[in-house]
N, C-alpha and C positions, 0 to 999 in steps of 0.2 A: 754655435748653435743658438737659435734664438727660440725660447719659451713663453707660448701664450697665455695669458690668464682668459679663459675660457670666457667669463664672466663679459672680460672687455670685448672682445670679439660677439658673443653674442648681440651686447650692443650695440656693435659696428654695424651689425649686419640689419636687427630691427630700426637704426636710424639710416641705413642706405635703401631699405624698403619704401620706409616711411616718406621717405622726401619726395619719391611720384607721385603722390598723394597732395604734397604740397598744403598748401594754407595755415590757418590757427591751427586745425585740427590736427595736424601732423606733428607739432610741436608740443601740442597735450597730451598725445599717442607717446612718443618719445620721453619726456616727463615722467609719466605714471609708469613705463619699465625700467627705465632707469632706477625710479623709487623703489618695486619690485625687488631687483635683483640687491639693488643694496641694504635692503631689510633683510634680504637672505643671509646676504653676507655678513652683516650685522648679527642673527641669531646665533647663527655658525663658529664665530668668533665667541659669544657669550659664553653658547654651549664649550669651546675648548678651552675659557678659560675657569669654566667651573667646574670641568675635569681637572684642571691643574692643580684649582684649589683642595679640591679633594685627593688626591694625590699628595701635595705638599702638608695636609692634616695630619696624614696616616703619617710619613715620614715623623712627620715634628712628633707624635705620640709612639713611634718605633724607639725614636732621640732618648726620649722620655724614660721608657721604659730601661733602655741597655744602661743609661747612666746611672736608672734607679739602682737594678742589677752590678753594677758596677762599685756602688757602696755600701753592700752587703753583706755578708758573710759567707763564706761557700756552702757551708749549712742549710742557712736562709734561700740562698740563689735554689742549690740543689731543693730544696721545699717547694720552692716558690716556678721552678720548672716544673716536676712532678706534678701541681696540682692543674697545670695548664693545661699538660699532656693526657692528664684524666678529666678533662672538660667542667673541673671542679671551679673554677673561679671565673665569675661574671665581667671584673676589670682587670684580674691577672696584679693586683698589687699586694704589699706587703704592708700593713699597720703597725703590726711592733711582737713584738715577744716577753714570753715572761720565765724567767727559772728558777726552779726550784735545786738548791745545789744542798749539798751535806754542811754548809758550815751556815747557811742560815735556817735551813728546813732539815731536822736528821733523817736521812735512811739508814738503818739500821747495816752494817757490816753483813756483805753477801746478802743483803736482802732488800723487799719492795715492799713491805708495808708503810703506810703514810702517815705517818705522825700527828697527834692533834693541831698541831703548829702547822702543819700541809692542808691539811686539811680547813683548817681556817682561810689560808691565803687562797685555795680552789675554792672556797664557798663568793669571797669577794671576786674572784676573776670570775665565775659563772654570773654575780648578779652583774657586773659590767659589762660584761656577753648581752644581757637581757634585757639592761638599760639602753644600751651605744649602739648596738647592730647583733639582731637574730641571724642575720645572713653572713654568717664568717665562713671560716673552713680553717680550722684546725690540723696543723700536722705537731703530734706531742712525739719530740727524738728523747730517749733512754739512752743515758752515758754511766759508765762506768771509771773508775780510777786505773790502773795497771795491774793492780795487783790479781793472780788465776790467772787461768788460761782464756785463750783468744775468745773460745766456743761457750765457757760458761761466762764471760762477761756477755756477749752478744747477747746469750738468754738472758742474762740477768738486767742490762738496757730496757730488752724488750719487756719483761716481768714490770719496771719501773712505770715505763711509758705508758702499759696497758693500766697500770693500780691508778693513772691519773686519767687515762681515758675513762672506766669503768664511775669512778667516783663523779666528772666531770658529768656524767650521762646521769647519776642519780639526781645531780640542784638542773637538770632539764634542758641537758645539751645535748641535742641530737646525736645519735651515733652515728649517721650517715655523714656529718658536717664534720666526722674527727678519724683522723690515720693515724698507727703507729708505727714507728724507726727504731730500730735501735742500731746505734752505730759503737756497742761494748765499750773499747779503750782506745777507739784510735782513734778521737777528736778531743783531745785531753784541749781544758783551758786554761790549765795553769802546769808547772812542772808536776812529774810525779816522785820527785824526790824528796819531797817536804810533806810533814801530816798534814800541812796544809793546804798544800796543792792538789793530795787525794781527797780532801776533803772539797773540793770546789770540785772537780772531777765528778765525784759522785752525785749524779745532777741529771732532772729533764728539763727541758727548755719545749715551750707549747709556744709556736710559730702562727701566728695570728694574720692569717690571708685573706685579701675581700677579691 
């Protein structure tokens, strides 16, 4: 099977026209479509290769992202999906996180009040908010240690989460720019068999998305 390139053929067919015509003129006739057709093809050609490129962008910042997601936390990933699927984030990335856990910040035993010590470290995370970028999106997750049951640790996350949302909102951080999680006891970060380990446990972490 033999396949034409149209292009050429049309040529064939304006230079076998052309030639009863005869003289200089038939040879400048032929010249100036020839030029024609191969400017077309020339655009045509530009035009697919600068679909490619943008094609091959998108990939290369798809790359980008899945490897960012890839050395994250499931935490973070899970934050960092969420805020994509609620149309909350303009570039869909992750900047950093900060926590606040029981062995450097106290929370008091079954409870969510925030300690002067908390409350100091949220007054500097809000001026850095106000300095570096007004345009975050905040997801603040509530964690608990083991100890109680399933249902009053979940409340009690969530209690956390919201005591750092609510304060977060009074040094002038939007409420529409902050979510809360609470994930109770089942994202423990250290064992829960040592005072210690419930002590890290007892913890928010404010996931910090642009």
């Amino acid at each position: 099977m033999r396949i034409f390139n149209t292009s050429a053929v049309a040529l064939a067919m304006l230079a076998a026209g052309a030639l009863s015509l005869g003289g200089c003129a038939t040879r400048d006739f032929v010249r100036e479509q020839v030029g024609v057709v191969g400017a077309k093809e020339q655009a045509t050609e530009a035009e697919v290769q600068a679909e490619n490129g943008k094609l091959q962008g998108q990939d290369t910042r798809l790359s980008q992202h899945d490897a960012q997601l890839a050395n994250l936390d499931k935490n973070t990933r899970d934050a960092l999906e969420r805020a994509e699927a609620a149309g909350k984030l303009a570039e869909g990335k992750f900047l950093y996180s900060m926590v606040l856990s029981d062995d450097s910040v106290k929370f008091p035993v079954a409870g969510s009040d925030l300690s002067d010590e908390a409350k100091a470290r949220l007054n500097d995370f809000a001026q850095k908010l106000k300095t570096d970028n007004k345009n975050v999106y905040l997801e603040i997750q509530g964690h608990t240690d083991a100890t109680g049951s399933k249902a009053a640790n979940m409340r009690l996350g969530e209690a956390r989460a919201e005591a750092v949302r609510l304060y977060l909102n009074q040094q002038g951080v939007a409420l529409n720019r902050m979510s809360t999680i609470s994930y109770g006891g089942a994202s423990p970060a250290a064992p829960n068999k040592t005072k210690a380990g419930r002590a890290q446990n007892r913890r928010v972490v404010v996931v910090v998305l642009a």
